[in-house]
KEMAR-728969 format. One record per residue: residue number from 1; residue in three letters; x, y, z of N, C-alpha, C in turn. Coordinates in Angstrom, 2 decimals, always signed. Example, Ala and Ser with C-alpha at 12.3 -4.5 7.8 and 13.67 -1.06 7.14 Angstrom:
<sites>
1:ALA:+13.19:-5.69:+7.80:+12.30:-4.50:+7.80:+13.20:-3.30:+7.80
2:SER:+12.85:-2.25:+7.08:+13.67:-1.06:+7.14:+12.90:+0.03:+7.87
</sites>
This chain:
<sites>
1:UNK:+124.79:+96.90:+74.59:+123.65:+96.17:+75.19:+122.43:+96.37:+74.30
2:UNK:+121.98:+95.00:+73.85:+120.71:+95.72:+72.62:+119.37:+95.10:+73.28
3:UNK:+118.49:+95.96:+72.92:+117.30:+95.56:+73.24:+116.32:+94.60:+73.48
4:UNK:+116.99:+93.38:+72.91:+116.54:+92.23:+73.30:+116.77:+91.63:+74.02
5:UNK:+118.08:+91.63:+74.61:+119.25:+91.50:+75.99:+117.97:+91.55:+77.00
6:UNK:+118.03:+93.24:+76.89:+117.80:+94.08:+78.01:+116.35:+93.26:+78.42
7:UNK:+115.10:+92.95:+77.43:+113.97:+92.59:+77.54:+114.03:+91.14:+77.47
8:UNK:+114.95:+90.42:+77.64:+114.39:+88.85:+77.20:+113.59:+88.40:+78.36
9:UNK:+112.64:+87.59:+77.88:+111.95:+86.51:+78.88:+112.80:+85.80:+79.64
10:UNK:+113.65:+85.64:+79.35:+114.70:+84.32:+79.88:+115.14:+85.25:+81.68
11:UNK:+115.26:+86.79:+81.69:+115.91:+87.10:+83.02:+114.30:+87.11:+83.75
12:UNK:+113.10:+86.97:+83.24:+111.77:+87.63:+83.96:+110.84:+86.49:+84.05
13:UNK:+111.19:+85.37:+83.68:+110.95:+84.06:+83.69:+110.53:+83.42:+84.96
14:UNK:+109.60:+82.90:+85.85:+109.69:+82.51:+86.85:+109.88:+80.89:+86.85
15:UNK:+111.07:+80.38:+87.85:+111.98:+79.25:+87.77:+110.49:+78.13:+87.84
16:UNK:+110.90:+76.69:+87.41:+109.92:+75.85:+87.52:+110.24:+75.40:+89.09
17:UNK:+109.19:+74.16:+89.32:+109.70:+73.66:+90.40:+110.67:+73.08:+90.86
18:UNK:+111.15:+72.42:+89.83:+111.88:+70.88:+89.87:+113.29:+72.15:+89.68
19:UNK:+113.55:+73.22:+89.44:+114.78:+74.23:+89.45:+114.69:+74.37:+90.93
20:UNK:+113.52:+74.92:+91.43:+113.46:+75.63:+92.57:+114.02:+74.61:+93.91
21:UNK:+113.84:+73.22:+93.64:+114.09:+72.43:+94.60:+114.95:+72.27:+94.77
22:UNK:+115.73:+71.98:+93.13:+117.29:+71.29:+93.16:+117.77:+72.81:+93.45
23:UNK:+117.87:+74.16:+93.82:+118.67:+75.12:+94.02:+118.74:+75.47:+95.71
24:UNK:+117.37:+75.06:+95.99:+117.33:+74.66:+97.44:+118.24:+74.30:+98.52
25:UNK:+117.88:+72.67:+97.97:+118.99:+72.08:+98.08:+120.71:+72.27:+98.19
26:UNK:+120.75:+72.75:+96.89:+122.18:+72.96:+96.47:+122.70:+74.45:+98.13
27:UNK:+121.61:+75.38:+98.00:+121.53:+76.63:+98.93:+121.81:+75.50:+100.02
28:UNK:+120.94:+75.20:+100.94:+121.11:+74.35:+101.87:+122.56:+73.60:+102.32
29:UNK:+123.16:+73.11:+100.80:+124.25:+72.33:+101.43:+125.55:+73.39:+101.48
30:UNK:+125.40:+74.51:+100.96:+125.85:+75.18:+101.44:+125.93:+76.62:+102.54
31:UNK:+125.23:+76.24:+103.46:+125.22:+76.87:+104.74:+124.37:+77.69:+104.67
32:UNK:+123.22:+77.84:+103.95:+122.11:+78.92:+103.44:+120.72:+78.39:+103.66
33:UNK:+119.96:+78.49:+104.49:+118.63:+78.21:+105.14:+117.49:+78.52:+104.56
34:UNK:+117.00:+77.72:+103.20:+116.23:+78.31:+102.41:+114.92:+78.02:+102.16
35:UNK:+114.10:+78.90:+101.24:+112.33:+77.70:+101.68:+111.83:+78.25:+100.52
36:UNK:+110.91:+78.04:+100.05:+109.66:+78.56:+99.31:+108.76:+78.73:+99.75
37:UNK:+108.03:+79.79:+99.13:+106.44:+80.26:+99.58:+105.86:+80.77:+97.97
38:UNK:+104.71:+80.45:+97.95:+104.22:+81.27:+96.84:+103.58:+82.70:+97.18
39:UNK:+103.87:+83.08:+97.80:+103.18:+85.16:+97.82:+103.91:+85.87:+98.54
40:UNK:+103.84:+87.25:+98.14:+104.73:+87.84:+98.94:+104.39:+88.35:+99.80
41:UNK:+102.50:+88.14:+100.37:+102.34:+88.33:+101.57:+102.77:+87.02:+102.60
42:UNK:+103.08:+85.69:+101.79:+103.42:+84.65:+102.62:+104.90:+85.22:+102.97
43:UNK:+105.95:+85.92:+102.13:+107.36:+86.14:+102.59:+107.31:+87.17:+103.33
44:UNK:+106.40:+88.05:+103.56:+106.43:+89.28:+104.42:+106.14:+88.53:+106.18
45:UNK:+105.50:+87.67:+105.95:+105.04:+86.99:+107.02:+106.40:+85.97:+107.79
46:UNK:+106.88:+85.40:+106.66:+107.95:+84.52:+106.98:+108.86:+84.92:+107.74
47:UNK:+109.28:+86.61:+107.11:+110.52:+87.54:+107.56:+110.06:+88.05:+109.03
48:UNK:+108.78:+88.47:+109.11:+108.49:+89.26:+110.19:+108.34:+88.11:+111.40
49:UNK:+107.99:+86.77:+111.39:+108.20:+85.48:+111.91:+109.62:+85.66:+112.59
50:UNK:+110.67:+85.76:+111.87:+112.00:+85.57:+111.83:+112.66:+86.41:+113.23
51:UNK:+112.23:+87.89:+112.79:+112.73:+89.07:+113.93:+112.18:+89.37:+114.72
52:UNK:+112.88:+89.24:+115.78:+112.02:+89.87:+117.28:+111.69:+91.19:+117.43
53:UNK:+110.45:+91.53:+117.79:+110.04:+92.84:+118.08:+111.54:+93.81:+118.73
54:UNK:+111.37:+94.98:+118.38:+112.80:+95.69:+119.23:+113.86:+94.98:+118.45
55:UNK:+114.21:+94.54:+117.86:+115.32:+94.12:+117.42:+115.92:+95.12:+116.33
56:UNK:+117.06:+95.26:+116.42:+117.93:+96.12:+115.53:+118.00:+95.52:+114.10
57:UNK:+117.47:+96.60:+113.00:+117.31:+96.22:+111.79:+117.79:+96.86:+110.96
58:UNK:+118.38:+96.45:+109.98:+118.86:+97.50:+108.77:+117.99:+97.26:+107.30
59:UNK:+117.50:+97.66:+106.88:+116.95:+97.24:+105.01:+117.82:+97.77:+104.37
60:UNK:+118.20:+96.73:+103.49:+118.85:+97.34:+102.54:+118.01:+98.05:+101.24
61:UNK:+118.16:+98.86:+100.40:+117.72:+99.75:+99.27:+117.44:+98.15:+98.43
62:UNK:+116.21:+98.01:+98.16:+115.39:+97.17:+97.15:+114.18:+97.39:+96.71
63:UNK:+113.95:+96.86:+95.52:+112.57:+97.35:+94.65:+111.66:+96.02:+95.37
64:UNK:+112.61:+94.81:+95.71:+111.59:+93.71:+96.19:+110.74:+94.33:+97.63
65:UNK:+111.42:+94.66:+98.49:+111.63:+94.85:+100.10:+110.05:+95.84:+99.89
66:UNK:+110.58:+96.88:+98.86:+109.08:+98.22:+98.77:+107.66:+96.93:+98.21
67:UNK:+108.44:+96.27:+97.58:+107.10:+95.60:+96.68:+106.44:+95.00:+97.96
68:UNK:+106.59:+94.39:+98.60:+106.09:+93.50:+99.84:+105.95:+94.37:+100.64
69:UNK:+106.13:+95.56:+100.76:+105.98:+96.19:+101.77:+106.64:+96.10:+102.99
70:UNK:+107.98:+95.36:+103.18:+108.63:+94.79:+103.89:+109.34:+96.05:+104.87
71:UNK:+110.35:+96.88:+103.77:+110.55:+98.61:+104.31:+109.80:+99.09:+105.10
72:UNK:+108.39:+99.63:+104.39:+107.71:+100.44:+105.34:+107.34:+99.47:+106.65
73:UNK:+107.21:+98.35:+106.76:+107.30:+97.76:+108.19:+108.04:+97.95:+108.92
74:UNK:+109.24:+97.51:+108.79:+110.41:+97.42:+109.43:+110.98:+99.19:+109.85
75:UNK:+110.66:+100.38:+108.79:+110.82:+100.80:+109.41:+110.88:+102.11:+110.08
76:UNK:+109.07:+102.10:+109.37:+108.12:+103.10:+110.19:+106.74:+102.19:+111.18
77:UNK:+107.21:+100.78:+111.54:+105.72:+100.99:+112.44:+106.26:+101.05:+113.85
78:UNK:+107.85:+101.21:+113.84:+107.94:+101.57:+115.33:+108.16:+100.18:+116.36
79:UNK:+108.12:+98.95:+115.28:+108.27:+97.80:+116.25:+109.70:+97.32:+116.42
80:UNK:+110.39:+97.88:+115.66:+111.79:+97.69:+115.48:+112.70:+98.49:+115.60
81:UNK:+113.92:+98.57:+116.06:+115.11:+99.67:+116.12:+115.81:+99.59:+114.62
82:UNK:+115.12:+100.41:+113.91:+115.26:+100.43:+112.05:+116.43:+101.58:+112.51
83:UNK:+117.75:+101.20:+111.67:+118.51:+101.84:+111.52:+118.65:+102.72:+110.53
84:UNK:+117.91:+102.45:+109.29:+117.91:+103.26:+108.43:+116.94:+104.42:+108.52
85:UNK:+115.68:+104.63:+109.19:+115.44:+106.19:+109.10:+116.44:+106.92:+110.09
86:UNK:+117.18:+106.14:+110.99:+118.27:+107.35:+111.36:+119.37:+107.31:+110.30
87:UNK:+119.87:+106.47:+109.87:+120.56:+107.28:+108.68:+120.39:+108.35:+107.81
88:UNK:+118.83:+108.26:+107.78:+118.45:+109.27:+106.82:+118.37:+110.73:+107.44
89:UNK:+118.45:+110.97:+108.53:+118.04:+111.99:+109.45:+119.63:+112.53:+109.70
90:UNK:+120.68:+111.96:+109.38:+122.13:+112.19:+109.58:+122.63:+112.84:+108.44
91:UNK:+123.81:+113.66:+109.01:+124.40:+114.77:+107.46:+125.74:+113.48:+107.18
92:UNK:+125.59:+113.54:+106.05:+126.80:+113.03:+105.49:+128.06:+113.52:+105.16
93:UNK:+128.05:+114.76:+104.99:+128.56:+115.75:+105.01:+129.62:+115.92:+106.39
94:UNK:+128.41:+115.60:+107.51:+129.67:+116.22:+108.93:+129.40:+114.54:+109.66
95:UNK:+128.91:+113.66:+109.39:+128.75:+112.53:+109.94:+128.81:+110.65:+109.32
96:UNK:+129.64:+111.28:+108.25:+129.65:+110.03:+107.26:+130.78:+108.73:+107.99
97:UNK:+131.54:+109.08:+109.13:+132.26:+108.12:+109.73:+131.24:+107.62:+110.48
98:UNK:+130.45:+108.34:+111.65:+129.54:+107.34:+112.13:+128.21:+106.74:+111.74
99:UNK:+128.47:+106.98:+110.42:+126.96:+106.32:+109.51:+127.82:+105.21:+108.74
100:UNK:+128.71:+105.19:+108.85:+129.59:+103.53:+108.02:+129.19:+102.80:+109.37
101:UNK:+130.18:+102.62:+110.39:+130.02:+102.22:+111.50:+128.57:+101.74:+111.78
102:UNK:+127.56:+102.99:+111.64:+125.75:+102.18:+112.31:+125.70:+101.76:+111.15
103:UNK:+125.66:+101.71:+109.85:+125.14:+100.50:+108.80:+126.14:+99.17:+108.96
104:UNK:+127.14:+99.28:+109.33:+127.74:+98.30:+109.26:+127.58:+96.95:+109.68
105:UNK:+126.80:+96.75:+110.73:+127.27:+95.44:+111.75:+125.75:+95.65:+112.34
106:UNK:+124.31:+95.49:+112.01:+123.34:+95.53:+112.47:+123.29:+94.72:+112.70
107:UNK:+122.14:+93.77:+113.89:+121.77:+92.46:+114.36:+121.31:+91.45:+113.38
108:UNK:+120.41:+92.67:+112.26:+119.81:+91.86:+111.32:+119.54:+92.59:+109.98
109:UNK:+119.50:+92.31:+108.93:+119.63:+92.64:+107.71:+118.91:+91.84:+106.40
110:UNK:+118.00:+93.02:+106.03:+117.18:+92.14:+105.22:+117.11:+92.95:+103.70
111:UNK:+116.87:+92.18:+102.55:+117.34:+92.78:+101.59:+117.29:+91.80:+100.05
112:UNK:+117.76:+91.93:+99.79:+117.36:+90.74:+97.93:+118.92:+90.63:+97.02
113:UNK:+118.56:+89.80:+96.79:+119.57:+89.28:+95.37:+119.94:+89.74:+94.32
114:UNK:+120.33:+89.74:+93.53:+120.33:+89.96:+91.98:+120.38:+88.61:+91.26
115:UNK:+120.99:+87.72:+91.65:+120.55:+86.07:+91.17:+121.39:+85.25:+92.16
116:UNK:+120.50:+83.89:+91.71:+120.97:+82.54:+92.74:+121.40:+81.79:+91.77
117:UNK:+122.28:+80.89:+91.60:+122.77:+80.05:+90.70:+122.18:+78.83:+91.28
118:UNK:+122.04:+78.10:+90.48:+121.74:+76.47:+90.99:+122.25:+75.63:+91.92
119:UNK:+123.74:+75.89:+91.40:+124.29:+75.06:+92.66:+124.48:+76.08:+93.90
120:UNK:+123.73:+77.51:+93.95:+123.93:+77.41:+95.44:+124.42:+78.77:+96.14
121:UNK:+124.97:+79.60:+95.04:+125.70:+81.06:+95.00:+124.67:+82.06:+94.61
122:UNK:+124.83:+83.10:+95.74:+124.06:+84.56:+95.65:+125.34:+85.52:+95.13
123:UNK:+124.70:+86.12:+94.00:+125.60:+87.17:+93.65:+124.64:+88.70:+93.74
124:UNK:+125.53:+89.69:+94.52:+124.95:+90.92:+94.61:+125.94:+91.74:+94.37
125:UNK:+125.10:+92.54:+93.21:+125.84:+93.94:+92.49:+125.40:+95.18:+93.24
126:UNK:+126.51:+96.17:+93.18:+126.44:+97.38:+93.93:+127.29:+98.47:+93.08
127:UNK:+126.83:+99.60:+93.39:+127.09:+100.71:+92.76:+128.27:+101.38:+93.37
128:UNK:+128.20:+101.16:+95.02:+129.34:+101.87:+95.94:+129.68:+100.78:+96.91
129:UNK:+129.15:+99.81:+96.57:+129.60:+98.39:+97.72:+129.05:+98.68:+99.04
130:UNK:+128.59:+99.97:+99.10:+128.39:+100.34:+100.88:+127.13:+98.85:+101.52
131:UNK:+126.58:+98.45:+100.70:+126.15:+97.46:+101.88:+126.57:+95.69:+101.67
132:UNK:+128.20:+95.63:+100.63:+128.29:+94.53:+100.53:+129.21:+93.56:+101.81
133:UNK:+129.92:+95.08:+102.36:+130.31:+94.33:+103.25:+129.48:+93.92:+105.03
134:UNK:+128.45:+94.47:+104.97:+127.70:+93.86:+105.96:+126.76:+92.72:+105.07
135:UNK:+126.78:+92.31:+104.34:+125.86:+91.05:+103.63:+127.12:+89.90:+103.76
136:UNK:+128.46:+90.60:+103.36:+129.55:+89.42:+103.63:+129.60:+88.38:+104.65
137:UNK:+130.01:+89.78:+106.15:+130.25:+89.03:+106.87:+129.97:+90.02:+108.54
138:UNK:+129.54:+91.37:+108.41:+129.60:+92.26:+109.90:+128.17:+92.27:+110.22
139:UNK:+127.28:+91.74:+109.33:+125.35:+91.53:+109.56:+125.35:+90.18:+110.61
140:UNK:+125.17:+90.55:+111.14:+124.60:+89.56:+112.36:+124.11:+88.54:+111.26
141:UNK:+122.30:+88.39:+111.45:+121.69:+87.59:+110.20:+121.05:+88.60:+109.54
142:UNK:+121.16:+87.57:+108.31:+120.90:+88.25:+107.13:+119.38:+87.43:+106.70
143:UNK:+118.55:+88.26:+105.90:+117.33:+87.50:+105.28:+117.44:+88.41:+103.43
144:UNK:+117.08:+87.30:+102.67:+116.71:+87.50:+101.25:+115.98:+87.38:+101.19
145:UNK:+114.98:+88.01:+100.47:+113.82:+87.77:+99.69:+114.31:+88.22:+98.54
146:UNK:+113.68:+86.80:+97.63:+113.87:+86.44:+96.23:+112.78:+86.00:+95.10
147:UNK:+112.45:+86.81:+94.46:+111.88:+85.92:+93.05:+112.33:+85.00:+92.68
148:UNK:+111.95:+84.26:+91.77:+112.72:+82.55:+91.33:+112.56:+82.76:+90.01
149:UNK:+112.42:+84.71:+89.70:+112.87:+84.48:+88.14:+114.48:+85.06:+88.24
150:UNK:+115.01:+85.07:+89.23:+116.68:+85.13:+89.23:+117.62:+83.98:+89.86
151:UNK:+116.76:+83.07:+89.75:+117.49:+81.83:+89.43:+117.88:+81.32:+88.08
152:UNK:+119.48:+81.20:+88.16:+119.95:+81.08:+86.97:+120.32:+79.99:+87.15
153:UNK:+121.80:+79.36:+86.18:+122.41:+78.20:+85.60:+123.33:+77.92:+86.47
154:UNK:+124.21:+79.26:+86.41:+125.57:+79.01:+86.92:+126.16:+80.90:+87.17
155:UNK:+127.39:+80.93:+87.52:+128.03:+82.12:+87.91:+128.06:+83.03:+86.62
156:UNK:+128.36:+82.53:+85.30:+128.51:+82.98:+84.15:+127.14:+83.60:+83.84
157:UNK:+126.29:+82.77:+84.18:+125.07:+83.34:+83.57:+124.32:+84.33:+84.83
158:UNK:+124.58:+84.33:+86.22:+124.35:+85.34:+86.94:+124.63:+86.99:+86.82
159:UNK:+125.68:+86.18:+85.96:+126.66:+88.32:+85.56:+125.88:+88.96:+84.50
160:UNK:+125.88:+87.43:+83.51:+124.71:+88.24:+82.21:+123.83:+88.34:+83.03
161:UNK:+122.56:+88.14:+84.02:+121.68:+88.46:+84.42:+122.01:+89.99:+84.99
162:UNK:+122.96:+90.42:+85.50:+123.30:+91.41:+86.68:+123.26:+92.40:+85.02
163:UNK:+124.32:+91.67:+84.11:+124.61:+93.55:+83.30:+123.71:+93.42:+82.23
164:UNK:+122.88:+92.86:+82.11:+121.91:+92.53:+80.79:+120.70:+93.53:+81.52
165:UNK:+120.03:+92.65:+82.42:+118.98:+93.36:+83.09:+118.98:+93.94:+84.24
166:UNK:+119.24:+93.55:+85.00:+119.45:+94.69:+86.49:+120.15:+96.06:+86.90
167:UNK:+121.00:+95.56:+85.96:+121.78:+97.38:+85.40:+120.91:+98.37:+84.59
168:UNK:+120.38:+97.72:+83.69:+119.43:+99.11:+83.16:+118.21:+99.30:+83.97
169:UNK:+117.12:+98.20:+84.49:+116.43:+98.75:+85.51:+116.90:+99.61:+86.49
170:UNK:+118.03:+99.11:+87.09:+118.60:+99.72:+87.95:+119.01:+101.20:+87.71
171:UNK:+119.40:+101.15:+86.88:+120.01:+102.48:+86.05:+118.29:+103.91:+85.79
172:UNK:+117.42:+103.35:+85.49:+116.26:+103.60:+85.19:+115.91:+104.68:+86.60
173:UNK:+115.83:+103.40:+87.58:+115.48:+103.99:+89.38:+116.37:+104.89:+89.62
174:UNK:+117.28:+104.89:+89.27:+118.78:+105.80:+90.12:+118.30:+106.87:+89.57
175:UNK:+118.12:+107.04:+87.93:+117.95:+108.09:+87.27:+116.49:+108.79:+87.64
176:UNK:+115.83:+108.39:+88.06:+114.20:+108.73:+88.65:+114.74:+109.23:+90.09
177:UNK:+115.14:+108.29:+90.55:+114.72:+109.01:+92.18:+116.11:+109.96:+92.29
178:UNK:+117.80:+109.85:+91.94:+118.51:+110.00:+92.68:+119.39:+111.31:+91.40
179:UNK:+118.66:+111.16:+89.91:+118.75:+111.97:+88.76:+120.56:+111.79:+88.63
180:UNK:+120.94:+109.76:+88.62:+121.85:+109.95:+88.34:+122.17:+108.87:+87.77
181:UNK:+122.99:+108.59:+87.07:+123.40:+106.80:+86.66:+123.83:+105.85:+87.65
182:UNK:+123.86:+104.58:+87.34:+123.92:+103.91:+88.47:+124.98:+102.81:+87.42
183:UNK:+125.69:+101.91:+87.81:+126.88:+101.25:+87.50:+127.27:+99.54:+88.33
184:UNK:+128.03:+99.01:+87.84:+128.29:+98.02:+88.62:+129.71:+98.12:+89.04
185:UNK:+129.81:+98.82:+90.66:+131.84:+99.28:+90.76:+131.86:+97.91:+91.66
186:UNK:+131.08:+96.98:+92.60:+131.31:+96.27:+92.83:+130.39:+95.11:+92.96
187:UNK:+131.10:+93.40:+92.83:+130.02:+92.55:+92.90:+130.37:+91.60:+94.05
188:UNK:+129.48:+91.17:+94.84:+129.51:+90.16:+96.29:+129.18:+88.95:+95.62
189:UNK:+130.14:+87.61:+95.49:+129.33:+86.42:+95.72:+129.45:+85.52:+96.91
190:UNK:+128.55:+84.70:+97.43:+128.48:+84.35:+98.50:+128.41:+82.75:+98.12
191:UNK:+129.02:+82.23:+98.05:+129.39:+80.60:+97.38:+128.83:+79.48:+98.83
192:UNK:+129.41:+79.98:+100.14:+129.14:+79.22:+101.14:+128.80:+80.10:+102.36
193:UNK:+128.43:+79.98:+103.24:+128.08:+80.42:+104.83:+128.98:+79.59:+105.61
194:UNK:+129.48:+80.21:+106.29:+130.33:+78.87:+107.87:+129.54:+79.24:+108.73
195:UNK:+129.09:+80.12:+108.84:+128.01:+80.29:+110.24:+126.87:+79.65:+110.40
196:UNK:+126.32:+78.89:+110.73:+125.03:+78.01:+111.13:+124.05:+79.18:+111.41
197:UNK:+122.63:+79.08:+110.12:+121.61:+80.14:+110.85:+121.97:+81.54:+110.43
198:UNK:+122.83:+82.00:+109.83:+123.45:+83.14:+109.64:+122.22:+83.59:+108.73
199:UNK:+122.33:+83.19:+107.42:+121.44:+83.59:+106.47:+120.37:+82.58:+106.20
200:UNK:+119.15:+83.69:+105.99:+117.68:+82.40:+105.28:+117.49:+83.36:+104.26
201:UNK:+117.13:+82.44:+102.99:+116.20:+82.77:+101.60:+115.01:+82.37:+101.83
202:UNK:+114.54:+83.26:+101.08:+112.98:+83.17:+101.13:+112.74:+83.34:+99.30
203:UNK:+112.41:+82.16:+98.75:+112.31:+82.11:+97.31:+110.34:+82.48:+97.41
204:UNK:+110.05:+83.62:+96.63:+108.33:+83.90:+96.15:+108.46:+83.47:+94.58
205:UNK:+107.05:+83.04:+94.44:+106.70:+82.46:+93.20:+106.21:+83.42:+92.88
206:UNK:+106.73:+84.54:+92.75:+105.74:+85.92:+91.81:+107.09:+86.77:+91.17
207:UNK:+106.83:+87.25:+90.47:+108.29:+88.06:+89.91:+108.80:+89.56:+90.85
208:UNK:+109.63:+89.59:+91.62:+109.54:+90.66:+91.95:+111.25:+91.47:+92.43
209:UNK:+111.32:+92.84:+91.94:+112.82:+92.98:+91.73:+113.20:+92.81:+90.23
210:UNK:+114.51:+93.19:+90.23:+115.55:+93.11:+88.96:+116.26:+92.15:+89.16
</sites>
């Protein structure tokens, strides 16, 4: 992986319009409920619109979710049944069967991408898969928040996006907060929805995330 890979403009790029519409679209016709906003205090607003007070929530681990401040809403102001500070309060050690189980199948689930392809596909990379299978299909609804500089071409060029740049950022954070490497052991793509309403994107016109 050489250094120009890793830094090109091309993954940090924010999409034009006339991309952003036709991917919309394309999202839309396939079972994915999507919109634009330009700020990410407009998408913090959109999401919090979305969920009912008291409602059972999970965040998934994102650099977007902290950037918006979306996390610490959801789930320290107490308006929501945030599943994840009780995860964190649980030993893994003597309680790792019933911490699959509560991440698994929350009401609602909010969280980010690694890229959107044009015609219409979210692909998300994971290190241990632990939250790909509630983004699949055991998340009640799901919400993205997305930059529209990870809108790509096509599936081919989503992966170079995933191991070009989001792996070494990624790799960067793991090594900061968790003092360990981080990897791609598994990848989710999501081509269509059958569920009506299941999932909404929320595309921001600001760069934010890997």
């Amino acid at each position: 992986m050489d250094k120009q890979s890793f830094s090109s403009n091309k993954w940090t790029k924010l999409a034009d319009k006339q991309t952003i519409d036709i991917t919309i679209k394309a999202l839309q016709a396939n079972g994915i409920d999507a919109k634009f906003v330009e700020t990410s205090k407009a998408a913090k607003s959109e999401v919090l619109a979305l969920i009912p007070k008291g409602a059972e929530v999970m965040t998934m681990t994102s650099v977007t979710l902290d950037t918006v401040s979306l996390a610490a809403e959801l789930n320290e102001s107490g308006k929501y049944n945030a599943i994840r500070p009780k995860l964190l309060k649980m030993d893994y050690k003597l309680q790792a069967n019933e911490m699959r189980k509560m991440a698994a199948a929350p009401d609602w689930v909010v969280g980010s991408v690694h890229a959107v392809t044009e015609d219409g596909h979210l692909l998300i990379a994971s290190n241990t898969g632990s939250q790909l299978a509630t983004e699949a299909y055991t998340g009640g609804k799901l919400i993205f928040v997305v930059g529209t500089q990870k809108i790509v071409k096509d599936t081919d060029e989503a992966l170079e996006r995933i191991y070009q740049h989001s792996l070494p950022l990624e790799n960067q954070r793991a090594q900061k907060a968790y003092g360990m490497n981080s990897q791609v052991g598994k990848i989710l793509i999501i081509n269509k929805e059958v569920q009506p309403g299941r999932i909404t994107l929320i595309f921001v016109n600001e760069k934010l995330g890997f």
